[in-house]
N, C-alpha and C positions, 0 to 999 in steps of 0.2 A: 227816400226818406231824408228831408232835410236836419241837419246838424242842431241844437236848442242855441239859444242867442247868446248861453256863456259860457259855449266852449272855446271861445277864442277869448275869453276875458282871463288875464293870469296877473296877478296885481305884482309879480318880483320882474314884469320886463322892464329890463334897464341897459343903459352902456354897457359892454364887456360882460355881467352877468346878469343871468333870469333868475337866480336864487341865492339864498343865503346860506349855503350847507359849506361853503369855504370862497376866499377871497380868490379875483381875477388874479393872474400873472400867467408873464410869456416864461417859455423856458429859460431865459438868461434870467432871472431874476428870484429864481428858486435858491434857496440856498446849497451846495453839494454836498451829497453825502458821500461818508466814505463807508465801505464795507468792509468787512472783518476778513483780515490776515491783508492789507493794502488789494482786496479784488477791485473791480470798475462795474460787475454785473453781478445782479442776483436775480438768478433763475427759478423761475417757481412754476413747477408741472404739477397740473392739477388734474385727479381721476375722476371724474364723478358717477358716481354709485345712487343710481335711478333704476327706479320699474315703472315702465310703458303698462298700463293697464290695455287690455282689450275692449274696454269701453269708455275712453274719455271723453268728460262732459263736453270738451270744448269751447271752456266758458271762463276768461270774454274770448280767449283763443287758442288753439292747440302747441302744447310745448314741442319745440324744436326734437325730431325723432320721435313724438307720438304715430299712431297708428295712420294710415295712407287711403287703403283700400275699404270696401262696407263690410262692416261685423259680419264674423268674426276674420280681421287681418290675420290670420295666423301665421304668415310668412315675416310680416315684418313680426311680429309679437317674440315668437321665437328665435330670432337673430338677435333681438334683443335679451333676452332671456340669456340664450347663449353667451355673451356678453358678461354674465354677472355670472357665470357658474364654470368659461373655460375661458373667454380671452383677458378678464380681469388678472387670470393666475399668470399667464403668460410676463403679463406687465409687470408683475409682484417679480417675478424671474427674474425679469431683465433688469428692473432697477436693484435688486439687491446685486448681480453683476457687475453693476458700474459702481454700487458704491453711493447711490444714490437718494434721497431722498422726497416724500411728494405729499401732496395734501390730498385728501381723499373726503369731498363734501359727497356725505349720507344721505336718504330722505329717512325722516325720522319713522314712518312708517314699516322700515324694509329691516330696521335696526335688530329684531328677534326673526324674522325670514330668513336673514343673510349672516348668522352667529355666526359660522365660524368664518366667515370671507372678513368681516370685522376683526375676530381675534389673529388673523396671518394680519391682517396690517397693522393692528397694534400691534404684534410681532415682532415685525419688521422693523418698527421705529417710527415708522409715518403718522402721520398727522391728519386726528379725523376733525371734518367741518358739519358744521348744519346746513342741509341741503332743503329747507323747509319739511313741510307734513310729508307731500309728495307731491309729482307731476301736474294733477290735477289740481290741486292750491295754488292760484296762481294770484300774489300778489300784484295788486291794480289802482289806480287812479279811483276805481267806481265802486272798490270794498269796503264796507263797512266798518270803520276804524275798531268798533269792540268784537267785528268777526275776525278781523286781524291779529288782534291784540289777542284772542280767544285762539289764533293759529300758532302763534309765535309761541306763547305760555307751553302750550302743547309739544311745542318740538323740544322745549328744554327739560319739562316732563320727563319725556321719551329717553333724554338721553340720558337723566340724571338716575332714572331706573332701570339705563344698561349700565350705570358704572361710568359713563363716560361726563367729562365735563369740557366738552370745547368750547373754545373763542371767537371760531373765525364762525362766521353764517355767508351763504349764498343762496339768496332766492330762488326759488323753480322759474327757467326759465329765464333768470337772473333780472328779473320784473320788479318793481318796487312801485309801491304808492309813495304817497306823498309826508308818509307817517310813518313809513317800512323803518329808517334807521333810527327814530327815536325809542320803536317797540323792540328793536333788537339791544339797541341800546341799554335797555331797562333791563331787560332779561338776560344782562351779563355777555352780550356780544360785545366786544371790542375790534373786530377785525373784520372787514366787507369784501368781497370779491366781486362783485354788481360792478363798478363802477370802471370806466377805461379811458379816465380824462388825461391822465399824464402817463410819464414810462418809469415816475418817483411815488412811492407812498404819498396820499393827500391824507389830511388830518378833518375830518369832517364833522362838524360842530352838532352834536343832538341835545335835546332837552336832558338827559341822562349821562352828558360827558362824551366825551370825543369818540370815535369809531374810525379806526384808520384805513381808506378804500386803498387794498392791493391790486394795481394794473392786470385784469387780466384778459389778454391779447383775443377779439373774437376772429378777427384778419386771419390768425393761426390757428384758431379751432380744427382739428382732424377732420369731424365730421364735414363742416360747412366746404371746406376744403376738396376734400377725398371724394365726398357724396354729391353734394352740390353743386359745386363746381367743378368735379370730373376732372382734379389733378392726378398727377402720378402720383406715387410714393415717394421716387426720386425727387420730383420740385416738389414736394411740401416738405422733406428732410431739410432741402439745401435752402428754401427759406428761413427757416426755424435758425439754423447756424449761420447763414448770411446777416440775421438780424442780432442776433448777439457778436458775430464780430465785427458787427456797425455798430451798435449801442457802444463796444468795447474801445473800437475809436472813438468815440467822441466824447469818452469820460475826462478827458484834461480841458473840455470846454465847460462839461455842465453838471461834471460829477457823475455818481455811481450812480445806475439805472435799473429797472427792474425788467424781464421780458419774463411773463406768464402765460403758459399754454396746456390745451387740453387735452390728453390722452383718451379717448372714451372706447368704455371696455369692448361694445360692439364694433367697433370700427377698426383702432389701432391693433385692438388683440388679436386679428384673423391670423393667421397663418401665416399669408401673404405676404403680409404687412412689418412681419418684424425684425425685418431687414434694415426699416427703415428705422425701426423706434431703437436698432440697436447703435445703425449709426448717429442718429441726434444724441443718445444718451453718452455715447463714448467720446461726440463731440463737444457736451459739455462738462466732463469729467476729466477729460484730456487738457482742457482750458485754465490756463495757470490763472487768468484774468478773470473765473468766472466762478461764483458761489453758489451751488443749488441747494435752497433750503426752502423749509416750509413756508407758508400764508403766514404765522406768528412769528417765526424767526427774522423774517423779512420785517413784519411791523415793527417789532422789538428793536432790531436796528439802526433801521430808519430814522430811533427818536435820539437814537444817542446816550 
């Protein structure tokens, strides 16, 4: 099946950028930010709180941890599952432990499934996000901008009828079409997590006012990590703190930086594994140079 003759037509190619959603610059040329109490890093762990259905459409592609094997996968289904009803609580532990803070992007679907795993994190203190409808919404280049716009409405719906009102949004999948940050925009998002062009908050221009994309690290993903690439727990810990105390040198060049990474409940929360999420968490709690705070609190910052 050949490609139609205007998929390689994009009318924003140019020098230095293909779009207009923020201006070209190298990292010298950013201005530096400073962060609250003279830090150099701000650390942002992010959980996300997904349900793997046992029959995804697959359409235009399977989200990252959807099902593997032919209906019904009940092995992976249920690892995942497990994920949201015992290694989630584990993380909730251990970040209240350290003292810790985390953003915690929902699929607005799972919002009355999963009451009370919601009410320990609003709890807690943490900070919930929109994680779109759910897994199988997958924001795209080939959606229909009023079925979009019909998704978005939806998730604020959902959350404004649990009581909750968050800012920040992250796409399933972290996929966006070409209209994704104006309809977020509209619908009272201010804060993106999609986006991992810089290691600085970028300020992102929509028809409905700015939406601030927070760095969030996919290099340091657990999953992609742990599962994928078949690390230890040992080298994915000592990357995660290698990188913040390299971000933490190089703040007298280029200012305060962000490193954001993801905890996911099936993967991090095993048993196994919390060895390792206790040493990153005490790693960055122990760090006099280092701030861990929400998706919002980070944007907030950022502007000064």
């Amino acid at each position: 099946m050949s490609l139609p003759e205007t998929y390689l037509t994009y009318p924003h190619r140019a020098y230095g950028m293909d779009q207009k959603r923020y201006d070209w610059r190298t990292c010298g040329a950013r201005p530096p930010i400073a962060w609250p109490q003279g830090r150099t890093l701000a650390a942002m762990i992010v959980v996300p709180i997904e349900h793997h259905m046992l029959n995804p459409t697959g359409k235009p592609f399977k989200h990252p941890g959807a099902m593997v094997t032919p209906y019904p996968d009940l092995r992976h289904y249920t690892t995942r599952d497990y994920g949201l009803r015992v290694g989630v609580f584990r993380i909730l532990k251990e970040l209240k432990t350290a003292g810790l803070k985390a953003t915690f992007p929902v699929n607005a679907n799972q919002l009355e499934r999963l009451r009370p795993l919601i009410e320990a994190i609003v709890a807690d203190g943490h900070e919930i996000a929109a994680y779109g409808l759910s897994t199988d919404h997958i924001h795209w280049g080939g959606l229909e901008q009023d079925v979009e716009a019909a998704w978005v409405a939806e998730v604020r719906q959902r959350f404004d009828a649990a009581g909750l009102k968050p800012r920040v949004w992250m796409s399933p999948a972290r996929q966006q079409s070409f209209a994704t940050l104006d309809l977020i925009a509209e619908a009272g998002f201010d804060v993106c997590l999609d986006w991992e062009q810089d290691e600085v908050p970028v300020r992102m221009r929509t028809q409905a006012g700015e939406v601030s994309a927070v760095p969030l690290s996919n290099e340091l993903d657990d999953r992609s990590l742990l599962l994928d690439r078949r690390q230890t727990e040992d080298e994915w810990a000592g990357q995660i703190l290698e990188a913040a105390d390299y971000l933490n040198s190089e703040a007298d060049r280029f200012g305060g930086r962000v490193l954001g990474f993801t905890l996911t409940p099936y993967v991090t929360g095993q048993p196994f594994r919390i060895h390792a999420l206790r040493r990153i968490l005490a790693g960055l709690a122990g760090d006099a140079r280092t701030w861990t705070a929400t998706a919002s609190e980070i944007a907030d910052a950022a502007k000064g």
